[in-house]
Structure formats: C-alpha cells, structure tokens
C-alpha positions in Angstrom: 0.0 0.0 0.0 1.9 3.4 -0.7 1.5 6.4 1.6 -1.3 8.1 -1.1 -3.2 4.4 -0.4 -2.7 4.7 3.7 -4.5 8.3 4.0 -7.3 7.7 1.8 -7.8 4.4 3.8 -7.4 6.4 7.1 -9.7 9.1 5.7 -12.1 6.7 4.8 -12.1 4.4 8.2 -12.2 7.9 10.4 -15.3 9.4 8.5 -17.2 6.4 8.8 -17.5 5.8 12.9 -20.7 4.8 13.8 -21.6 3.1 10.3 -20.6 -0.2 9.2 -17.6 -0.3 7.1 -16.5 -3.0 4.5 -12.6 -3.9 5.4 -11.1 -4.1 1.9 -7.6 -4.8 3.5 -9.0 -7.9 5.7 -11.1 -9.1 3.0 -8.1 -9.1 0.7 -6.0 -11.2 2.2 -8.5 -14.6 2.4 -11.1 -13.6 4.1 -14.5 -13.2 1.8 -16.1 -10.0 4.3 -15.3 -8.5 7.6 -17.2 -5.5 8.2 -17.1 -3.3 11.0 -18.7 0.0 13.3 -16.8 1.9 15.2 -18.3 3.6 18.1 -18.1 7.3 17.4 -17.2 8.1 20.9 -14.7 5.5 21.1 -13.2 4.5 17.6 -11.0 2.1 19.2 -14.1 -0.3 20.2 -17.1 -1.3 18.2 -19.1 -4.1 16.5 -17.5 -6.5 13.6 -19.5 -9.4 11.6 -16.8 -12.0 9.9 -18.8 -14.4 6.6 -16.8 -16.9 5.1 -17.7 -18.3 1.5 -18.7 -21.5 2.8 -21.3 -19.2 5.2 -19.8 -19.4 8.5 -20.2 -16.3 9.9 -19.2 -15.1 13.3 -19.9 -12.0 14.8 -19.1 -9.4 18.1 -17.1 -7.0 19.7 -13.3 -5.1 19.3 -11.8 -3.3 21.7 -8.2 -1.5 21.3 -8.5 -1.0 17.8 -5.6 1.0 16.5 -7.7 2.1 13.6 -7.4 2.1 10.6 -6.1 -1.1 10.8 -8.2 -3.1 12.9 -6.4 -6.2 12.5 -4.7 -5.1 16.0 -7.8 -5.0 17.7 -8.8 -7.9 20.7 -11.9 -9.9 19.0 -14.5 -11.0 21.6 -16.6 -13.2 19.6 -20.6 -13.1 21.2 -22.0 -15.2 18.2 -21.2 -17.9 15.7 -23.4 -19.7 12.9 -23.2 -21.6 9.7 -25.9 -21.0 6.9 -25.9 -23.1 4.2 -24.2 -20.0 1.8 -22.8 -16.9 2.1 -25.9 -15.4 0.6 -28.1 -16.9 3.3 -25.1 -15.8 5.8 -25.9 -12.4 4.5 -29.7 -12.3 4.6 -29.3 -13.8 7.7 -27.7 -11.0 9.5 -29.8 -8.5 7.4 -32.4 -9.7 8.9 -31.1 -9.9 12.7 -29.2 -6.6 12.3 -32.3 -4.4 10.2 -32.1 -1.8 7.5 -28.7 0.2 8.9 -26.7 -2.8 8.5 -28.0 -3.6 4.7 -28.3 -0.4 3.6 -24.4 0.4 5.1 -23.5 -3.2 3.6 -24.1 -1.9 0.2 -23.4 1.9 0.3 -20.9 4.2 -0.7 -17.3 2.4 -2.7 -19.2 -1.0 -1.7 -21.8 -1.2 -3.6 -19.7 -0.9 -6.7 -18.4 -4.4 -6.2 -20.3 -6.3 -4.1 -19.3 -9.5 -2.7 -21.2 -12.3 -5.4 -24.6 -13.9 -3.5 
C-alpha cells in the first residue's frame, strides 16, 4: 500500500465511525467479508460481523482497535453460525441486524463491487 493508499484508507475508516464499514484490507487477504462500526465516541471499540464463503459467519465486539487497521484490535466473539451459503449468511444477518446494516453493507465504494450472493 503506498502512503497516497494509507491516508485515503485512514480518511475513509475515520469518517465512517458509527456506520458499518467493509474492510477491503481484511477481505483481501482470504477472508471473503469483515465489516465493522466503530463507536463514534470510542473508535478504538465497536461491532465486527466476519462471513466466510462457505457461510460461517461469526460475529461481536473489538476493543483497542488501532484504527485504521483493525487487524490489532482484541476480538470478543458473542456469536457464531453456519448457513448453508454466504448469501443466506448475509440475509441472515440483514435480517437480525435491520435496515442500517444492509443499507451500510451496500453503500458508498461497496456497492460498486459487491461481494457475489
């Protein structure tokens, strides 16, 4: 990632606290979607949701967060499932999670490329 890279993804990670937020590092390097919100008080802990391809999907909180790269964060997984796809994965949590989550799912950069149901 060169420095231009870095600041638009810091940019990017700062300005959207409180919403959830695709994680186009984490899902680059094998992972198929991690999304996350940051707490607008407290960027450094919020909410994350982690699918899998094969539709595991696991899903919780991060604290110490040295954002933007969460990667750094401490994970404290509160739930875990399997659905039978990723698509279902997604409704799934669409469904448990309401219109904010979908509608931030597939917003903004996203929704240019979104992951294939």
């Amino acid at each position: 990632m060169t420095g231009q890279e870095y600041r638009a993804w810091k940019k990017s990670v700062s300005q959207n606290a409180g919403q959830w937020t695709v994680d186009h590092v984490h899902n680059g390097v094998g992972h198929d979607l991690f999304v996350f919100v940051a707490r607008p008080d407290e960027p450094q802990k919020g909410l994350y949701i982690e699918v899998e391809r094969d539709g595991h999907w696991e899903s919780g909180r991060f604290e110490d967060a040295e954002l933007p790269h969460i990667g750094a964060a401490r994970f404290i997984t509160e739930a875990k499932g399997r659905a039978e796809s990723f698509g279902e994965a997604i409704a799934h949590l669409a469904d448990r999670l309401g219109f904010c989550f979908l509608r931030e799912f597939v917003r903004g950069p996203e929704a240019k490329n979104p992951p294939a149901l």
